[in-house]
C-alpha positions as CSV (number, residue, x, y, z in Angstrom):
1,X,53.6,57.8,54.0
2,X,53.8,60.8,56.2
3,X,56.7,61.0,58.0
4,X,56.4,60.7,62.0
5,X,56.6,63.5,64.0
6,X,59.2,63.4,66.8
7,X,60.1,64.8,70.1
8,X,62.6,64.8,72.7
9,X,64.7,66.3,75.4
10,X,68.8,67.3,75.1
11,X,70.9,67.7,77.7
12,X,73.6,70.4,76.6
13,X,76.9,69.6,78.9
14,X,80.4,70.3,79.4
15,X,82.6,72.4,82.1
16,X,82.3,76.1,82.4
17,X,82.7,78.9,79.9
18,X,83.1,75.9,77.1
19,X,79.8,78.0,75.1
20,X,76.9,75.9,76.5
21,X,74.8,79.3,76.5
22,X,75.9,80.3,73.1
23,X,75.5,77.5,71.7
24,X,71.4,77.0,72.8
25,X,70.6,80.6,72.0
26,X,71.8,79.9,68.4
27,X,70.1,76.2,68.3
28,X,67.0,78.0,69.1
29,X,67.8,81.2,67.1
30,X,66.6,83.5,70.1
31,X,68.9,85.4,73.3
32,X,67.5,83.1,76.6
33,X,70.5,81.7,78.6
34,X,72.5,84.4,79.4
35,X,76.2,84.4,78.3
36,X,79.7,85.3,79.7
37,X,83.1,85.0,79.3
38,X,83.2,84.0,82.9
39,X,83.1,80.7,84.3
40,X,79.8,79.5,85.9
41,X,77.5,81.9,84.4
42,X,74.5,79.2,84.2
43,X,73.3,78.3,87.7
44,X,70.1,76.5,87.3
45,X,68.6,74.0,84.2
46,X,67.0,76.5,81.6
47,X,64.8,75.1,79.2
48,X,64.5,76.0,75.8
49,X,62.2,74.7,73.3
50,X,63.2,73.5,69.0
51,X,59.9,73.3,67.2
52,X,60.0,72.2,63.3
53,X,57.1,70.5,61.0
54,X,59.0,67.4,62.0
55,X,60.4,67.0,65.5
56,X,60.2,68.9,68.8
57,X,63.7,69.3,70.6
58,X,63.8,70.4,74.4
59,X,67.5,71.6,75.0
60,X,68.4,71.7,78.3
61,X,71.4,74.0,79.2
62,X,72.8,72.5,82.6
63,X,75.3,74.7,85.0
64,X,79.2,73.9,84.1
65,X,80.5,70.8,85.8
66,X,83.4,71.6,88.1
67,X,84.5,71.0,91.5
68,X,82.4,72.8,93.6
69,X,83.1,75.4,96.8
70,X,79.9,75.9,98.5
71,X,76.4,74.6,98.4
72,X,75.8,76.9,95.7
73,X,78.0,75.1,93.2
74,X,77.0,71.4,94.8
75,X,73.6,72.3,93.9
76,X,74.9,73.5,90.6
77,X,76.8,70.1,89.9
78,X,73.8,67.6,90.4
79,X,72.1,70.2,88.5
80,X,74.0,69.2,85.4
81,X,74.8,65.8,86.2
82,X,70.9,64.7,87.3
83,X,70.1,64.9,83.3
84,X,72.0,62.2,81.9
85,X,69.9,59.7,81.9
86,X,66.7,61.5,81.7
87,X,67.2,62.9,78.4
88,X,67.3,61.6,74.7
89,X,70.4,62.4,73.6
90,X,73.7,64.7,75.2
91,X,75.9,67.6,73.4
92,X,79.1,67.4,75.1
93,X,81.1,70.4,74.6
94,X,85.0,70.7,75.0
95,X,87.2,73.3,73.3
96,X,89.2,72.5,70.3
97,X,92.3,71.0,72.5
98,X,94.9,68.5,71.8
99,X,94.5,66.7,74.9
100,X,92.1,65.7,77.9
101,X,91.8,68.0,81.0
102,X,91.1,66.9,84.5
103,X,87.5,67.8,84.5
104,X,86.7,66.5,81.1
105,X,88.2,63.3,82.2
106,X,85.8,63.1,85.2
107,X,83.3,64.0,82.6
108,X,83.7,61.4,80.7
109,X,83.9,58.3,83.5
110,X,80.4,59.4,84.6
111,X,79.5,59.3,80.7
112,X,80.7,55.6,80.5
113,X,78.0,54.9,83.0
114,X,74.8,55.7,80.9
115,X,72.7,54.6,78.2
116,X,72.0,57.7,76.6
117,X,73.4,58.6,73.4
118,X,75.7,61.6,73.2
119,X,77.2,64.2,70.7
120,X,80.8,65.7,71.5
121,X,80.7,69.1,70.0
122,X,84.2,70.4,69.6
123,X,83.7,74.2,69.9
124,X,85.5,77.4,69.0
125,X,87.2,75.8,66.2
126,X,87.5,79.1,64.8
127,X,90.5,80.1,67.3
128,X,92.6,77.3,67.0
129,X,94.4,75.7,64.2
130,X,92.6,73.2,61.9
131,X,95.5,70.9,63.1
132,X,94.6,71.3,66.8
133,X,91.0,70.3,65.9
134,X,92.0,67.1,64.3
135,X,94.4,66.1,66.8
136,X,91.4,67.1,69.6
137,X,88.7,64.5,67.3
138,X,91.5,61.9,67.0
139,X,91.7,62.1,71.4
140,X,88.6,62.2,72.2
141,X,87.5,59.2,70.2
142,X,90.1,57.4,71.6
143,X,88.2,57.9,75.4
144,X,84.7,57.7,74.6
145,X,82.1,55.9,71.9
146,X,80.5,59.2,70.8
147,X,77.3,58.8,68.2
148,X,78.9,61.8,66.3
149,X,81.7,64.5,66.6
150,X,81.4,67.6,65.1
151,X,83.4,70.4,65.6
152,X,81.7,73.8,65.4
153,X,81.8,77.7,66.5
154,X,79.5,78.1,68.3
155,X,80.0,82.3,68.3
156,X,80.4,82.1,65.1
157,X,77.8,79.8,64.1
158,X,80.2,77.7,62.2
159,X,78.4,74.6,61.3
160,X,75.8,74.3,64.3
161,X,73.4,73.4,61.5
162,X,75.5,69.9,61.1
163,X,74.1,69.3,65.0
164,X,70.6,69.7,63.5
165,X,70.6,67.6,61.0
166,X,71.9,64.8,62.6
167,X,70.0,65.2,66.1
168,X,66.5,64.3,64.8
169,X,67.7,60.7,64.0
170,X,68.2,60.3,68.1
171,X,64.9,61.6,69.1
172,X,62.3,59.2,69.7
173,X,58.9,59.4,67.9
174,X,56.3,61.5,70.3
175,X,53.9,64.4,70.4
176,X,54.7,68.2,70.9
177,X,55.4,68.7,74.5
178,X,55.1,72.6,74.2
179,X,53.3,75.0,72.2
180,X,54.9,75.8,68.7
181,X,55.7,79.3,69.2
182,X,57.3,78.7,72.5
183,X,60.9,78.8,73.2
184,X,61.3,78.4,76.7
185,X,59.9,77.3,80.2
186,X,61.4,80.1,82.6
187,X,59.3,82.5,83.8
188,X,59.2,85.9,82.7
189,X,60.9,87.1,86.2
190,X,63.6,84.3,86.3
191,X,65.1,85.3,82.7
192,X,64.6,89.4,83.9
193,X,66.6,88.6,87.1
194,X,69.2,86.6,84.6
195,X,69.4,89.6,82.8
196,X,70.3,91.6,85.6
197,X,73.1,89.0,86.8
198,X,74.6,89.0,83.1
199,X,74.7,92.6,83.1
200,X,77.3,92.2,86.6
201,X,79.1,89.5,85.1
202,X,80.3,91.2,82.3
203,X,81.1,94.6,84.3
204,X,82.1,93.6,87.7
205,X,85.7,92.3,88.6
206,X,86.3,88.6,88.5
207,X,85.7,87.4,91.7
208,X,82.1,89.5,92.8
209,X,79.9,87.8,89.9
210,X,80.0,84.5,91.7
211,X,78.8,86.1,94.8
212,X,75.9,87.8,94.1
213,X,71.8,87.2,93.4
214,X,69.2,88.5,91.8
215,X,65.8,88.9,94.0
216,X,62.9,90.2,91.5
217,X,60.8,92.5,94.4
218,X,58.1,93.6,92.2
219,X,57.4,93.2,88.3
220,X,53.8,94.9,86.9
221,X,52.8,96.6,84.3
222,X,51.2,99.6,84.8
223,X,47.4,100.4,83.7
224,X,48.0,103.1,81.4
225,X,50.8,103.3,79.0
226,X,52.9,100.2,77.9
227,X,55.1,100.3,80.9
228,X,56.4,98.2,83.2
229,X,57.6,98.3,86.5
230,X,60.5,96.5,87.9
231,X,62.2,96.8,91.3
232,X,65.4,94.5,92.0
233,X,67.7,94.1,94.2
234,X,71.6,92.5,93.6
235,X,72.5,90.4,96.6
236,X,75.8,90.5,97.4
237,X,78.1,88.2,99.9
238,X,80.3,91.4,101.4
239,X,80.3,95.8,102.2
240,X,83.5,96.1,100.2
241,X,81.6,94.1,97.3
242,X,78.6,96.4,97.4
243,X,80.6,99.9,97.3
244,X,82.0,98.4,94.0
245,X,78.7,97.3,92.7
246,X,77.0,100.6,93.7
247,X,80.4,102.1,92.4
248,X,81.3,106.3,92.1
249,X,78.4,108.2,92.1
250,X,76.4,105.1,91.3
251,X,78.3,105.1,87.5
252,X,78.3,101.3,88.1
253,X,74.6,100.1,89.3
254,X,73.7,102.3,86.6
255,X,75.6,100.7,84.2
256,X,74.0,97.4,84.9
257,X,70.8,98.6,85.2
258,X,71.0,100.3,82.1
259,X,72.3,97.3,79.9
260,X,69.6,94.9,81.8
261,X,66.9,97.0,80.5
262,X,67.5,97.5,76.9
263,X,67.2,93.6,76.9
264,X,64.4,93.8,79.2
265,X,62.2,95.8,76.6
266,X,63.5,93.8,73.4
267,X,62.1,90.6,75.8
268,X,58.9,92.2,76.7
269,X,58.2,94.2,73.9
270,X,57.6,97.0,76.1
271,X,59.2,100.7,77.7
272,X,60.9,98.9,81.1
273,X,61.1,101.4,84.2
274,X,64.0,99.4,86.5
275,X,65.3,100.2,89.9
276,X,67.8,98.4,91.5
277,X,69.7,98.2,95.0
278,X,72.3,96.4,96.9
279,X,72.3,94.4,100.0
280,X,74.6,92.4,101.8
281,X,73.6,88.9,102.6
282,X,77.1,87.0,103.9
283,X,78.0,83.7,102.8
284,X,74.6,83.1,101.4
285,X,75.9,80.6,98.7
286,X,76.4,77.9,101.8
287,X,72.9,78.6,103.0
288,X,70.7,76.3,102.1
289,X,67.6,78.8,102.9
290,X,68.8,81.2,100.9
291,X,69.9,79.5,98.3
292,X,66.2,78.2,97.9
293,X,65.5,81.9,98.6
294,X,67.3,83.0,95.0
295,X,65.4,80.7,93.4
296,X,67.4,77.2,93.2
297,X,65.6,74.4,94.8
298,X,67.2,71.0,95.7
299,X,63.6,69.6,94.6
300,X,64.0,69.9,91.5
301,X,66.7,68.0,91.2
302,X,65.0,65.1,93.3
């Protein structure tokens, strides 16, 4: 008897810089959330898309769950939590930690109050010792009824296979929502801008990352020649913040600009001609039209 095929969606969760990112771009075996050692890096829902001879998985990679500032990180907030019960199953991730943390605990109450089945991943076991990761299983389950725990690296790649071969057991049987050889839903100018803002976050100073957009101007490809054309400009919330972005003698913009691209043409398969600038837009991150602006609608998440 031919086995059925299956399909599903899975809502990847946790609170910032816990490896949410790292751990879809090596579930899918392909670079599409972007990734940072900074918290916060993931502002919208990305989509990306699992497709074997036997099951279809749609992993959803939410922002980090925190207590939020401004609009921006409300909108960030129901981002994440608006998935719980529309998805199959949940990967919670935490860090390999002997106890429960304020945020995790919050986490957790609003997890008591679904149906969905969910995963706590125990990541970067690799840093800890294998003590702390026994004593971080042995709390957890203590709080919460998780389907499975499994504790994993997800930098490392250190047993994210064991996720895979349990999820398909939690998906429910369906058709393929997506073409085979697709792996995500994001448009081609939303994961270019994403590159751009990945680019900042790991070379800017702490604090300016969180302040600043990415607005795609134009994106074409030229006629003649594989080439194509990109114009972007970095939103920023403050003067002082655009003289650093801009930095001496533009070293800095470059810099970004210069990273973004080599990405840029490994995505697009093509020679990427980029040109960015800075503008100051203050405290855009509590204005709702400019939030929608950057590209994160509240309708979505209706």
């Amino acid at each position: 008897m031919k086995e059925p095929f299956k399909s599903g969606f899975v809502s990847i969760i946790g609170r910032p810089n816990v490896g949410k990112s790292t751990l879809m771009n090596k579930l899918i075996g392909e670079k599409v959330a972007i990734m940072s050692n900074k918290p916060q890096t993931t502002r919208n829902r990305i989509q990306t898309v699992l497709t074997t001879k036997h099951y279809q998985a749609v992993f959803i990679d939410t922002p980090g769950i925190h207590t939020p500032k401004n609009k921006l990180g409300e909108f960030m907030v129901k981002s994440a939590m608006t998935t719980l019960n529309e998805v199959d199953a949940i990967f919670y991730l935490v860090e390999a930690e002997p106890f429960i943390g304020k945020t995790d605990q919050e986490i957790i109450e609003r997890l008591k109050g679904i149906q969905t089945p969910v995963f706590l991943c125990i990541n970067k076991i690799d840093s800890v010792p294998r003590e702390t990761v026994l004593k971080t299983i042995e709390t957890y389950r203590e709080a919460y009824d998780f389907k499975e725990i499994i504790p994993i690296s997800a930098y490392e790649n250190t047993n994210v296979d064991a996720i895979l071969k349990c999820m398909p057991a939690y998906l429910p049987e369906g058709p393929q929502f997506f073409p085979s050889d697709m792996l995500t839903d994001q448009p081609e100018r939303q994961i270019v801008a994403e590159m751009i803002r990945e680019k900042a976050l790991h070379l800017l100073d702490k604090e300016i990352p969180h302040g600043i957009a990415i607005e795609i101007e134009t994106m074409r490809k030229r006629e003649e020649g594989d080439i194509v054309d990109i114009e972007a400009t970095i939103v920023c919330e403050r003067d002082s913040h655009k003289r650093i972005i801009i930095g001496k003698q533009g070293q800095m913009i470059k810099a970004i600009g210069s990273k973004a691209r080599y990405d840029m043409e490994r995505l697009l398969g093509s020679k990427i001609y980029l040109t960015l600038w800075v503008k100051v837009k203050k405290n855009w991150r509590d204005s709702d039209f400019l939030i929608k602006n950057y590209g994160y609608d509240k309708r979505d998440l209706m």
